[in-house]
N, C-alpha and C positions, 0 to 999 in steps of 0.2 A: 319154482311154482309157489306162488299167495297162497295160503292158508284158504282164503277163500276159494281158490278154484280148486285148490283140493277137494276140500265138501261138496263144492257142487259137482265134480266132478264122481267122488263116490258115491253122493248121493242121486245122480242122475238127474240135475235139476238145475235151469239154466239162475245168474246170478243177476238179482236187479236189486238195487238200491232201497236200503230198510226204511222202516216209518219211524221217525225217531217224534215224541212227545215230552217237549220239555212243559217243565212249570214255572208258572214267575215267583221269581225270586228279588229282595230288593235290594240291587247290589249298593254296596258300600263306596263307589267309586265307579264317577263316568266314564275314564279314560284307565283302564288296565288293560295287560297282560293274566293270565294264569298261570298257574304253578302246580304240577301235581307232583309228588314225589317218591309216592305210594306203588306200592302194585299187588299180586297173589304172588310173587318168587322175590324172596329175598334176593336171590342175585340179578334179580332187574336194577334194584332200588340204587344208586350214584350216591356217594358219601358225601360229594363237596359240591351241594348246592347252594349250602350256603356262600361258599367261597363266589359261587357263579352269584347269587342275589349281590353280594355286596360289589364287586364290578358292574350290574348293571343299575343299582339302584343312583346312585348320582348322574348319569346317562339321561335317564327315565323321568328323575323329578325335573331335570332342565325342558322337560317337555310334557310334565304334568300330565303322565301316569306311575300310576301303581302297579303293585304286583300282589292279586289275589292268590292267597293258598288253598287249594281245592283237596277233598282227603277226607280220610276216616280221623277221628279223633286222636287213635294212636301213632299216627305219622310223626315226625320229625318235626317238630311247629321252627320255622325258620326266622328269624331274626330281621326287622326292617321291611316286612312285609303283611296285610290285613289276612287274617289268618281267620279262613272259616272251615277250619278241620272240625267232622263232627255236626257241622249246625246246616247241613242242605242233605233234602233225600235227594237218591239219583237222578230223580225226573227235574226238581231243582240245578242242579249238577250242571244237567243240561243247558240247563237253561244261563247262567254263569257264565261259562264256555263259548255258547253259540253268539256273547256278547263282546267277548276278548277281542282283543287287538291280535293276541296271538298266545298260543297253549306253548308251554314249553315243558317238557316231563319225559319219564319214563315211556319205556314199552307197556302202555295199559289200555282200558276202556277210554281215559280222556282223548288220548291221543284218536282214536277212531271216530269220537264224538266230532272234536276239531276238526277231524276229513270231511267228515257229514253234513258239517257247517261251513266248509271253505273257507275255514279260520285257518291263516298262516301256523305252519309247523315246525317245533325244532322239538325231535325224537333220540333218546336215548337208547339205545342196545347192548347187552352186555353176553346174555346165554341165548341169545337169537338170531339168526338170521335176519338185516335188515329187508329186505327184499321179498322175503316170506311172512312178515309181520307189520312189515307198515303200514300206515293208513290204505285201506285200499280204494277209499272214494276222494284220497287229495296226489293230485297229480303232484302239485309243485310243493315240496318238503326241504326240508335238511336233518339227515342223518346222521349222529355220531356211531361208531363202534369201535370196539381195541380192533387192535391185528390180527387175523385169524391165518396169519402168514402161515406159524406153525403150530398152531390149536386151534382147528373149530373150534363153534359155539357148543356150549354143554348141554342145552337143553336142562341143565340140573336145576333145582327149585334152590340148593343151598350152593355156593362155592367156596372152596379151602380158603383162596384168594381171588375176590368178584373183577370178573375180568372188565367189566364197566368201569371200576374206577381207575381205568389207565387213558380213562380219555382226562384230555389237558382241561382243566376250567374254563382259562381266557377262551380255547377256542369253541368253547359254547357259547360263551358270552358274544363275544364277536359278530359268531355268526347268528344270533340271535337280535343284534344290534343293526346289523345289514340286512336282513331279511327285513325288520318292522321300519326302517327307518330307508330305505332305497335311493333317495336322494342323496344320502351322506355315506360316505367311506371311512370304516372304523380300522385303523390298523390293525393286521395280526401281529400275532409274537410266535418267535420261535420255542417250542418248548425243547429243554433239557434236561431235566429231572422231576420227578412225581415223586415223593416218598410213600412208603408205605402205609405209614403212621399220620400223613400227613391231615388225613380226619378228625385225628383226637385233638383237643385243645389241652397241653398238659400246661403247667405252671410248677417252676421250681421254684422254693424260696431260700434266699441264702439268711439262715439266721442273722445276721449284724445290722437289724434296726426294729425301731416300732414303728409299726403302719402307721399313714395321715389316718387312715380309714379302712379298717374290713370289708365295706362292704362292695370293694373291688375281687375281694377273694372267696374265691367257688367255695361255698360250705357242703355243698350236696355229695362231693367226693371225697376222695382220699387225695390232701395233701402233699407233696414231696419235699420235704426238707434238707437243705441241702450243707448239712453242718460240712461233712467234707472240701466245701467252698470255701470255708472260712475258720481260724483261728480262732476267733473268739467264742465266748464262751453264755457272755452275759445274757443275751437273748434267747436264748435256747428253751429258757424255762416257759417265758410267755405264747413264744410257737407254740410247742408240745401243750401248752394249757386250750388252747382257741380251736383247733380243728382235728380232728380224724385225720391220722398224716402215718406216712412212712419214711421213716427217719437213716439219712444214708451215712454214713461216720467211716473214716479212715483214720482215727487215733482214739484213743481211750474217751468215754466219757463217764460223768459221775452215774454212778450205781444208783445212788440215791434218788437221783432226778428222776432215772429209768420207772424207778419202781413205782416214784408218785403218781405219773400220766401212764402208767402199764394198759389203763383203757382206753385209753386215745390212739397210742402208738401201734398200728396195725402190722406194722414189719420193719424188723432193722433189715438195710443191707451193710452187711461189713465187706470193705475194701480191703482186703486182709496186707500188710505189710508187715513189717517189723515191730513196729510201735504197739502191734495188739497179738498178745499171747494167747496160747490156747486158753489158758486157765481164764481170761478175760471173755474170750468168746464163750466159754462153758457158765459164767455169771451173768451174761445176756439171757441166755437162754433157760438158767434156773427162773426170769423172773416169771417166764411162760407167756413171752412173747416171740412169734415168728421171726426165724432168721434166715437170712441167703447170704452165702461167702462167696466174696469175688474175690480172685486172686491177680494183683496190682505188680509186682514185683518180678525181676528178672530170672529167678529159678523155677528148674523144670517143675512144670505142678505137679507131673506122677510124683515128684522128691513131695513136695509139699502134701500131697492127698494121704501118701503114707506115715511122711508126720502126724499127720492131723486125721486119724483114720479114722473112723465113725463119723465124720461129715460130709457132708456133700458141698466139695470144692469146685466152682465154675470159673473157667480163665473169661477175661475181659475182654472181649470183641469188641473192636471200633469197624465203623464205613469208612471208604477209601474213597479217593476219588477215582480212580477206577469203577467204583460200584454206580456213578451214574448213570443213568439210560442212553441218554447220545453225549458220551463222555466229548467228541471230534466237535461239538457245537459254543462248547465253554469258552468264554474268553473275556478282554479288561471290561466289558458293557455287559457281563449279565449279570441278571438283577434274581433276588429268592425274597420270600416269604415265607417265613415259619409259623406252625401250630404250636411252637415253643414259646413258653416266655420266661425267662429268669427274671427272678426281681432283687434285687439288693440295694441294700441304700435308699428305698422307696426310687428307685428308678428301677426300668424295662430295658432287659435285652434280648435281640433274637435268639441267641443259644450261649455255649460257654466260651465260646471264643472270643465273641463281642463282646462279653462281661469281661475275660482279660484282656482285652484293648481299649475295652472302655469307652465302646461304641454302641451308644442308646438304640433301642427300635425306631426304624421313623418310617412311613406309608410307601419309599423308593429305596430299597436299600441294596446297595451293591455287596456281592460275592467278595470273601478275603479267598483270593489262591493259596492258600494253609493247608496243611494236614490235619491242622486242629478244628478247623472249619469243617471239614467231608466226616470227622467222626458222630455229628449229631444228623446226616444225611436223610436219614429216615423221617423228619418231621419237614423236610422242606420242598417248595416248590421253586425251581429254576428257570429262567425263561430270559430271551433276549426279546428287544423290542425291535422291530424290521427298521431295515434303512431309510425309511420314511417317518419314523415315529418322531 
């Protein structure tokens, strides 16, 4: 049962179609789409909108529209898209929406607005019942939801893990691309893998060069430097000088250096092996800078945690390729994208494997079948293109 005939039903009152009053607003663009990405429950809100904007944005200019971001101030402002988070009251809002080619967003008020207006719809669900919350004044929709095979919906406002972001990106896009566009057939893809992680945008950087230019590299976070990638030694000083960084090391480094950026360097992890002693790890840590041990090597860590008693020793977990979601689907034509980017050498790669192959990032980039490939699992998206593609 709709949420609506719930009400009217407990409220004993039959159900007719509200007065909705929008305001003029003066939109930015003749020809859009809308975007909301907002909602009142965190676990409504979808993580990889962005990832959906940037699939449909070259689509969209070849046909000269935009994609307006509709929203409170505080939302997500997304990237390649006219962003008026913040700047319409809701009766404006309205009015924005009832102008769309077509709303595409969460489980919220836009989406019932678009019903209101017979603005084409593509709805999100993640802690809802699609069925019980969609639009209830637009017959024809397209709805995403995860699997509620073996977990209903939570109805929870927060989730551990938001069951929304197991819907695939492409197939929003997609189907967002065939709904607005009817004459034309956009291939699907088969999806294979979601990472978990695959929302964050991380960047490692392998000490061994000087940038053309900083101002490719995120200042607003915490750094990852990744000395354990590399040998050398010289570059190290100018990282550690330039950003907020946590700094990963699997062999000794200078004391001295440590103690000069001790404000910048927010956390060592040590790789713990042979080449670093206790006594070395306890000089890390007089400088009163944060440390985590991982332990790299082939003995039993209970032997090692006892050695090394008063610390807190973590063994190294890698992904398998077992750990895919439709492991039966992989094969020589699927293609990933990562939220990783390694950089070395002033060149980009999608994780650590491609950096030892020596295989740059590029916009199509094919799967290595490796072991060494499935251990960064968690930042990537997997996906084959249909035999038509």
């Amino acid at each position: 049962m709709h949420l609506v005939e719930n009400y009217a039903l407990t409220a004993g009152l039959r159900i007719s179609k509200p007065f909705v009053d929008p305001l003029f607003f003066p939109t930015p663009s003749s020809k859009y789409i809308t975007m909301h990405c907002g909602s009142g429950m965190k676990s409504k809100n979808y993580s990889h909108y962005q990832d959906v904007v940037d699939i449909l944005l070259p689509k969209l200019k070849e046909e000269g529209i935009d994609i307006i971001q509709i929203g409170e101030a505080e939302d997500q402002e997304l990237k390649g898209v006219i962003s008026l988070l913040g700047k319409t009251s809701l009766r404006q809002t309205f009015y924005v929406i009832s102008k769309s080619m077509l709303q595409l967003g969460n489980d919220s008020f836009s989406a019932h607005i678009a019903g209101f207006f017979d603005v084409p719809l593509v709805t999100l669900f993640g802690p809802t019942w699609p069925n019980s919350c969609e639009a209830y004044w637009k017959k024809e929709q397209v709805k995403f939801s995860p699997d509620y095979t073996l977990y209903k919906p939570s109805y929870s406002p927060n989730e551990r893990e938001k069951r929304i972001d197991k819907i695939f990106p492409d197939k929003i896009a997609t189907a967002t691309l065939n709904l607005l566009f009817k004459n034309k057939t956009y291939p699907d893809i088969q999806e294979v893998h979601l990472g978990e992680s695959y929302d964050q945008k991380i960047l490692d950087v392998v000490p061994d060069f000087i940038p053309e230019s900083t101002d490719s590299i995120c200042k607003s976070s915490i750094l990852s430097i990744r000395q354990d990638y590399t040998k050398e030694d010289k570059y190290l000083d100018f990282w550690l000088s330039q950003f907020p960084s946590a700094l990963y090391i699997n062999r000794p480094i200078d004391l001295n250096l440590l103690k000069k950026h001790k404000n910048k360097i927010k956390k060592i992890i040590i790789f713990l092996n042979d080449d670093i002693s206790y006594y070395k790890i306890m000089q890390y840590r007089s400088i009163g800078i944060n440390t985590a041990i991982t332990y790299t090597g082939s003995k039993n860590i209970s032997d090692i945690r006892v050695d090394l008693f008063g610390l807190n020793i973590y063994s190294e977990e890698f992904s398998t390729k077992k750990d895919l979601d439709n492991i039966d689907y992989i094969c020589d034509n699927s293609y990933f994208k990562s939220s990783l980017t390694v950089m070395s050498k002033n060149k980009k790669y999608p994780c650590k494997h491609f950096l030892d192959m020596g295989i740059e990032a590029s916009d199509k980039q094919k799967i290595l079948d490796h072991e060494d490939f499935y251990k960064e699992l968690e930042f990537y998206k997997i996906y084959n293109y249909d035999t038509n593609h």
